[in-house]
N, C-alpha and C positions, 0 to 999 in steps of 0.2 A: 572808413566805415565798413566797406567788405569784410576787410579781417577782422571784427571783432567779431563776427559770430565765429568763424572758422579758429579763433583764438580761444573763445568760451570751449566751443567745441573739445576742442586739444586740452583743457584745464580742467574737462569734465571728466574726460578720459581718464586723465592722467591722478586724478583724485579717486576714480572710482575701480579704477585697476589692481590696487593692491586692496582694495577691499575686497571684490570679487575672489581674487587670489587667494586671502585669506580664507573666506568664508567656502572656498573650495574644501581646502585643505583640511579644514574642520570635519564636514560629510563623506567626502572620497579624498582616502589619502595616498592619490597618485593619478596616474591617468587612464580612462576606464573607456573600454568600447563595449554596445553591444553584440549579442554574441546570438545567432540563428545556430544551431545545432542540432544532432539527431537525437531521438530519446535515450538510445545507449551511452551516449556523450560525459562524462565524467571528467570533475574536477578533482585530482587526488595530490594531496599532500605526498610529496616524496624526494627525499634528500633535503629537505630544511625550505622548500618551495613547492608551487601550487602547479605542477603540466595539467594539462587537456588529456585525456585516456581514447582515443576512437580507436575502437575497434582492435583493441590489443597494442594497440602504440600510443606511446606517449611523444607531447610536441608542447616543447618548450614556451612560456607564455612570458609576452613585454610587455602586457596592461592588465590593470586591473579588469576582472570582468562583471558584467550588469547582467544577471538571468531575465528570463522576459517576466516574471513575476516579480520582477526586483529587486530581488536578492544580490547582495554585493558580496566578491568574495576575490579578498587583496592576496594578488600570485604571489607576493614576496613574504607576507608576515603570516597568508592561513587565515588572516580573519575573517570572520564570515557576518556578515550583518545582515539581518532577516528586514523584511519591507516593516514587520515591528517595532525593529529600532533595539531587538535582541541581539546583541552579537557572541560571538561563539569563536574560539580557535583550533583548527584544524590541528593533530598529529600525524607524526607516522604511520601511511594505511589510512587517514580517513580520506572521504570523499564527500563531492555534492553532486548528486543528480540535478541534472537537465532544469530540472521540476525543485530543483532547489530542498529538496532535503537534503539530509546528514546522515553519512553512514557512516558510523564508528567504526576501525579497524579491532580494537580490543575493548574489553569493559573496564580499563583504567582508563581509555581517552574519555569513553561513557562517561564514565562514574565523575572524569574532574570536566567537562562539561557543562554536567548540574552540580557542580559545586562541590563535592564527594569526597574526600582525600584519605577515605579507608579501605578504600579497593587499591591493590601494588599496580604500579604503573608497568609491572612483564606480565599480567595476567591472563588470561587465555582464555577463548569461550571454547567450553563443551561440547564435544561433536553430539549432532542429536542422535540419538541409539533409540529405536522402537523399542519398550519394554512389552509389548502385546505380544499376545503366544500365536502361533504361525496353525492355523486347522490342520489338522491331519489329515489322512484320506480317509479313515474310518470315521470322524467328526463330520467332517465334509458328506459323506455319505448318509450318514443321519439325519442333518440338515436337510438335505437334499430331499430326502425321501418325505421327513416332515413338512417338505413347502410343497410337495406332489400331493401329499393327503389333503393338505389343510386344500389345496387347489380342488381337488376333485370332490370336496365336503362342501366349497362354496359354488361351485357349477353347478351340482344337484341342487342345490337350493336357491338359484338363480333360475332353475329348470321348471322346480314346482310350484317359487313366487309367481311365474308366468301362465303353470295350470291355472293358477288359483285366479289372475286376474279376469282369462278367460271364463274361468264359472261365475264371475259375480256378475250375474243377473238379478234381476227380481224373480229368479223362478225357485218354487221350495223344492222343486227335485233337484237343481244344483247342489241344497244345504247338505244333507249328506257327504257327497264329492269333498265341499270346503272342509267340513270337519276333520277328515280324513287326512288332506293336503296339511292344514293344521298340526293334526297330531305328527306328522313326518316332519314337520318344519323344526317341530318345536325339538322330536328325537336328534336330526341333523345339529340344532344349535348349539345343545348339550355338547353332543361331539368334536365342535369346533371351538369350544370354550374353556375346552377341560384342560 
């Protein structure tokens, strides 16, 4: 009577083993650790397989690995499976941050990523080149001298706002004063608008 549970046991096992196995194999296909790592930490496709990048070295990977966001990403094939249930495969030069994006190496990996097959797979991204024109010292200097004017056209009139608050009383000998502060406001604004 002892060994029938421990019999059940062993028959539960033994039925529910290759099923588990299966339904592994289906979601992760192979064997996956998780993986603590630094922010600069990079998973990069390179020679037909997925290393770990720290720090200017790369170090050989024997499992598949689980980002802390969930992101799966199989050392051996590049696939990359998003916690979406997107998946994506790595080329030559790409990589996955830490943080579980995708950095393309080229805009052919790009392009057949999303599905794209009219971008050439040798393509190249474009170095970025400023096309902005670089001031001159004579430009510069005019600048200059116009953010000193326009400066000392809003100081005086920071100066006479504050006359002006000080005369508002109720006294009619102030009204004179205010008018006056008035008309100099209104000539400074002129001057700072033109």
């Amino acid at each position: 009577m002892k060994n029938l549970p421990i019999s059940l046991l062993a028959l539960l096992l033994a039925v529910a083993a290759p099923l588990s196995a299966a339904a592994q194999t289906k979601t992760e296909p192979g064997p996956t650790t998780r993986v603590a790592a630094t922010a600069s930490d990079q998973y990069l496709m390179q020679n037909g397989e997925v290393v770990l990048r720290q720090n200017g070295r790369t170090v050989s990977l024997s499992k598949n690995v689980v980002l802390s966001n969930g992101t799966k990403v199989n050392y051996k094939s590049g696939i990359v499976e998003f916690p979406t249930g997107k998946k994506t495969t790595l080329r030559e030069g790409d990589y996955v941050t830490i943080g579980g994006d995708v950095v393309f190496a080229t805009p052919g990996s790009a392009a057949a990523a999303r599905g794209d097959n009219s971008v050439p797979a040798d393509a190249k991204f474009n170095k970025y080149v400023d096309r902005g024109t670089t001031p001159t010292s004579t430009t510069t200097t005019i600048i200059d001298s116009q953010a000193n004017d326009l400066t000392t056209l809003l100081s005086r009139k920071i100066q006479l706002l504050n006359e002006k608050i000080g005369l508002m009383t109720p006294n009619p000998a102030n009204q004179a004063a205010i008018e006056s502060l008035n008309q100099q406001i209104k000539t400074l604004d002129a001057q700072i608008n033109r």
